[in-house]
C-alpha positions in Angstrom: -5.1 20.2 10.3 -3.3 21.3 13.1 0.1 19.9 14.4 -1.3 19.2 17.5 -4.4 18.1 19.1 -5.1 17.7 22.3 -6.9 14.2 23.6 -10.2 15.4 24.7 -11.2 11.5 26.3 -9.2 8.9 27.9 -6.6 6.6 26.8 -7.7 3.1 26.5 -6.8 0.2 28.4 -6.5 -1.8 26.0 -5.7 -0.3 22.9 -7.3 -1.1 19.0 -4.8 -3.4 17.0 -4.4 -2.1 13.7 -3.0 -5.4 11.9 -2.3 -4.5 8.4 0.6 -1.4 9.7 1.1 -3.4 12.8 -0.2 -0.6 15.2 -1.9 -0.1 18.6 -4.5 2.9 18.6 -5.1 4.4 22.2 -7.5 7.2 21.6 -10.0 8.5 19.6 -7.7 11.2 17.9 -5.5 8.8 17.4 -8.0 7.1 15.9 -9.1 9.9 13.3 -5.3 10.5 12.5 -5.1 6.9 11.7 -8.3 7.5 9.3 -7.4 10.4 7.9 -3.7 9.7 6.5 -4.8 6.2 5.8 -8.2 6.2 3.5 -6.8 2.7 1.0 -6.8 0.7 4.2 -10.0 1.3 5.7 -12.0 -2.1 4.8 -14.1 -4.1 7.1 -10.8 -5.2 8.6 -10.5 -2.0 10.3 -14.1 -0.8 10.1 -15.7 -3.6 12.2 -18.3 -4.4 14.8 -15.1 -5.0 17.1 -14.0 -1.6 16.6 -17.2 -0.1 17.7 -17.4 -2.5 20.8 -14.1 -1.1 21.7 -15.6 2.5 21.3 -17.7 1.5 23.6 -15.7 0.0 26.7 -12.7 1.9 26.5 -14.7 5.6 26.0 -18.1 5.2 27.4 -19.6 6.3 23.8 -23.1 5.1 23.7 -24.3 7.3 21.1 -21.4 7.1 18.9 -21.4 3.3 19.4 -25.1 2.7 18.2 -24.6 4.6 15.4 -21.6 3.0 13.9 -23.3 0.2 14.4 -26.4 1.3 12.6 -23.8 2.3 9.5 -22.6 -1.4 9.3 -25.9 -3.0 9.8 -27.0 -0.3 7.1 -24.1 -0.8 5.1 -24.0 2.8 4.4 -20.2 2.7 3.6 -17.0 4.1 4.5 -17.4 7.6 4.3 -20.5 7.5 7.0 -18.3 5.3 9.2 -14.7 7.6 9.2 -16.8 10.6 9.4 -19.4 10.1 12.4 -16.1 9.2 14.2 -14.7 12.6 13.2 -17.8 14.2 14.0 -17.6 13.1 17.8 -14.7 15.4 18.5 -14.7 18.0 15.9 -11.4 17.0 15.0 -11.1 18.0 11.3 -11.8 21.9 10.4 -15.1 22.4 8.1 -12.7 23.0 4.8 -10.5 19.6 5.6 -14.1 17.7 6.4 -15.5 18.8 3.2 -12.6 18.2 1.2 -12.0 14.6 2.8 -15.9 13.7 2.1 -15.4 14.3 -1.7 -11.9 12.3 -1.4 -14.1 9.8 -0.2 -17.1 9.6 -2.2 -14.1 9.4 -5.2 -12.8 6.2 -3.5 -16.1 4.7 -3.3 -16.6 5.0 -6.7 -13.5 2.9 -7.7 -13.6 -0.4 -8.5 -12.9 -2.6 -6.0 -9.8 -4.5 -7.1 -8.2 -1.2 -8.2 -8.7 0.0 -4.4 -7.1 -3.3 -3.6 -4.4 -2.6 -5.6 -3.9 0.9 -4.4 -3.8 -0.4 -0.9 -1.0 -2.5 -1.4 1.1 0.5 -3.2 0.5 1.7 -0.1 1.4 -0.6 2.4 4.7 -0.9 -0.1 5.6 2.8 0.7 4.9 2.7 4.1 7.3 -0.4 4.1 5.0 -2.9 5.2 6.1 -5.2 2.4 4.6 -8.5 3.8 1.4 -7.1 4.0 1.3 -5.7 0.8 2.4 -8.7 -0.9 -1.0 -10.4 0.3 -3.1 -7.3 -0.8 -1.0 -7.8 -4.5 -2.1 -11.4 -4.2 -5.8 -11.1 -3.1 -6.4 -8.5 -5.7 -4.9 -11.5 -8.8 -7.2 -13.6 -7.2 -10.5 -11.7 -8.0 -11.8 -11.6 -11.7 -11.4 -8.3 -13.2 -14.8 -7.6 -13.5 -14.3 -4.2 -14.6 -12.3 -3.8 -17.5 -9.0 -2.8 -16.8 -7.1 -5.0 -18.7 -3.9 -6.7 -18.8 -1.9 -3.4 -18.4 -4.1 -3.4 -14.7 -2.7 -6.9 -13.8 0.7 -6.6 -14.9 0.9 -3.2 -12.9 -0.2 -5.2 -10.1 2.5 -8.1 -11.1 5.2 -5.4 -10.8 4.5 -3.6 -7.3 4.1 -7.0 -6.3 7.8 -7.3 -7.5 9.0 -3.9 -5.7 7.9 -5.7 -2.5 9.5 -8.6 -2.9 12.5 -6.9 -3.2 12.3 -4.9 -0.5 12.5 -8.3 1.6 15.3 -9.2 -0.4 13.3 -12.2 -1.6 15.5 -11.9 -4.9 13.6 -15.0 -6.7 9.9 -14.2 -5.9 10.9 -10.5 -7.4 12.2 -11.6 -11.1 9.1 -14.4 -11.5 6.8 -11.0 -10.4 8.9 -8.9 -13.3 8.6 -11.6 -15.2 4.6 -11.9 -15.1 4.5 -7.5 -15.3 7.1 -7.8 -18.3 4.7 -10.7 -20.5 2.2 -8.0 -19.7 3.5 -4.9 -20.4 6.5 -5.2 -22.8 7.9 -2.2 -21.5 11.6 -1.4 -21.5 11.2 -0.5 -17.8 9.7 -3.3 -16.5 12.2 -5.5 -18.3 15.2 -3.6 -16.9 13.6 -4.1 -13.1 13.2 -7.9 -14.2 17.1 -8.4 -14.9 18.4 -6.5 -11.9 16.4 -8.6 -10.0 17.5 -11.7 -11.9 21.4 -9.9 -11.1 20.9 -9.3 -7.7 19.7 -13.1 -7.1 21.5 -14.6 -9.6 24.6 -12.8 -10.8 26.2 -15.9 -12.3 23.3 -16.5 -14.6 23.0 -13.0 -15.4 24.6 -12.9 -19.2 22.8 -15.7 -20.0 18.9 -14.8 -18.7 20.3 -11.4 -20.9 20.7 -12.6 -24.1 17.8 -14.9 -23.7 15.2 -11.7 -23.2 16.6 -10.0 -26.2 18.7 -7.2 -23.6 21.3 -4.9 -25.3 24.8 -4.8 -24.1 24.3 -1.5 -23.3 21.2 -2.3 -21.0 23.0 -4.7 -19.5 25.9 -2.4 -18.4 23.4 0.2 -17.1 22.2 -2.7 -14.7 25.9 -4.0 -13.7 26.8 -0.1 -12.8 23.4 0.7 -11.0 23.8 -2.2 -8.3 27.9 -1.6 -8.6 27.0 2.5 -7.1 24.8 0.9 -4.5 26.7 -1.8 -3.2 29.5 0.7 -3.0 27.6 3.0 -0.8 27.0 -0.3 1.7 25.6 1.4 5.0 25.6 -1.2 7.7 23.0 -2.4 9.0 21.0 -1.2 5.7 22.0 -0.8 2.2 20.4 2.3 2.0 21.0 3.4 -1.8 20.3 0.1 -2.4 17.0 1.1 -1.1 16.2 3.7 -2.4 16.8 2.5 -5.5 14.0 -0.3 -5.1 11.3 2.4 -3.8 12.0 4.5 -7.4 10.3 1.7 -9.1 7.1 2.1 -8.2 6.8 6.1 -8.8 8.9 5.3 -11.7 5.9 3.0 -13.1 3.1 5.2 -11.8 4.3 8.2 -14.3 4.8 5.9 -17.1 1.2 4.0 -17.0 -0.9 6.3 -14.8 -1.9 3.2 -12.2 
């Protein structure tokens, strides 16, 4: 895709409120970029009988309108949605259409609490941690109807952690780890459960040690990670700190796949 595209409509007056990245869209480009760099989010959140109302007003798009509507009323799914709205502008090339359509038709075939899940990783590495905590919690919610076992729910346990952290909600964060850690029994996961447990409470720390079993040596590793990050203090962000927190995700993903 191009790096840039010129708006062939109007802006809108009023623009479409995109809740879960806290966003106003004001075209339809803008629009299709939104789609096209952000397939987890699209649910019937996004994907709505509003959204094609404001299609509608703000761009005078009668035929485009009725036939979004059509794909709701039809429930024809995502892919038909996203891509009739591409379709109105020509804004993807045929190579990048083709290859988001099998992208698509990949999601679709997911189950639905792992596309739940995968939306909230997302939402944690775009840094919309709030948000993502509810996706992490919706998704616990529904039974796992498919299979994927308790290595699924404790992944979803420990992202659910990640975000917590990220809003330094220290306490919520170890009782996540905690749940990921009775799950998993992973050195990992355990390690990410005591730094949040040092960062929250460093008083207790020895003691929450020795009751999970942790070697001296794991504890030191802990102590020194948070002692290199609070010495690289950035005001008005602990940025190492930071970045330290975002590793735990990809550091998860290559060790379990999800």
């Amino acid at each position: 895709m191009s790096g840039y595209i010129l708006c062939q409509l109007k802006r809108a007056e009023i623009p479409y409120y995109i809740e879960n990245i806290s966003t106003n869209i004001y075209s339809i480009e803008e629009l299709c970029y939104y789609f096209y760099h952000n397939i987890y989010l699209l649910d019937e959140s996004i994907l709505n009988e509003h959204l094609c109302d404001w299609i509608r007003k703000e761009f005078g798009l009668e035929k485009l309108y009725r036939r979004l509507y059509k794909v709701l009323e039809e429930d024809m799914g995502t892919g038909e949605f996203i891509l009739a709205v591409f379709k109105e502008i020509n804004y993807l090339t045929h190579q990048e259409f083709k290859k988001l359509n099998e992208q698509i038709s990949l999601l679709e075939q997911q189950p639905k609490i792992l596309r739940e899940k995968k939306k909230g990783d997302y939402l944690v590495e775009n840094k919309m941690y709030v948000n993502a905590v509810k996706i992490y919690e919706n998704a616990l919610l529904k039974e796992d109807k498919e299979g994927l076992g308790e290595q699924f729910r404790g992944g979803i346990y420990h992202n659910m952690g990640c975000a917590y952290l990220h809003l330094f909600q220290f306490e919520e964060a170890a009782e996540c780890f905690l749940k990921a850690y009775q799950f998993l029994h992973t050195k990992q996961v355990l390690s990410h459960y005591l730094m949040a447990c040092c960062m929250g409470n460093p008083e207790e720390f020895s003691g929450i040690c020795n009751r999970m079993g942790a070697s001296p040596q794991m504890q030191e590793e802990i102590k020194e990670k948070l002692k290199e990050a609070g010495e690289k203090v950035e005001e008005p962000q602990n940025q190492e700190l930071g970045k330290c927190l975002e590793s735990f995700i990809k550091e998860y993903h290559r060790s379990t796949g999800f």
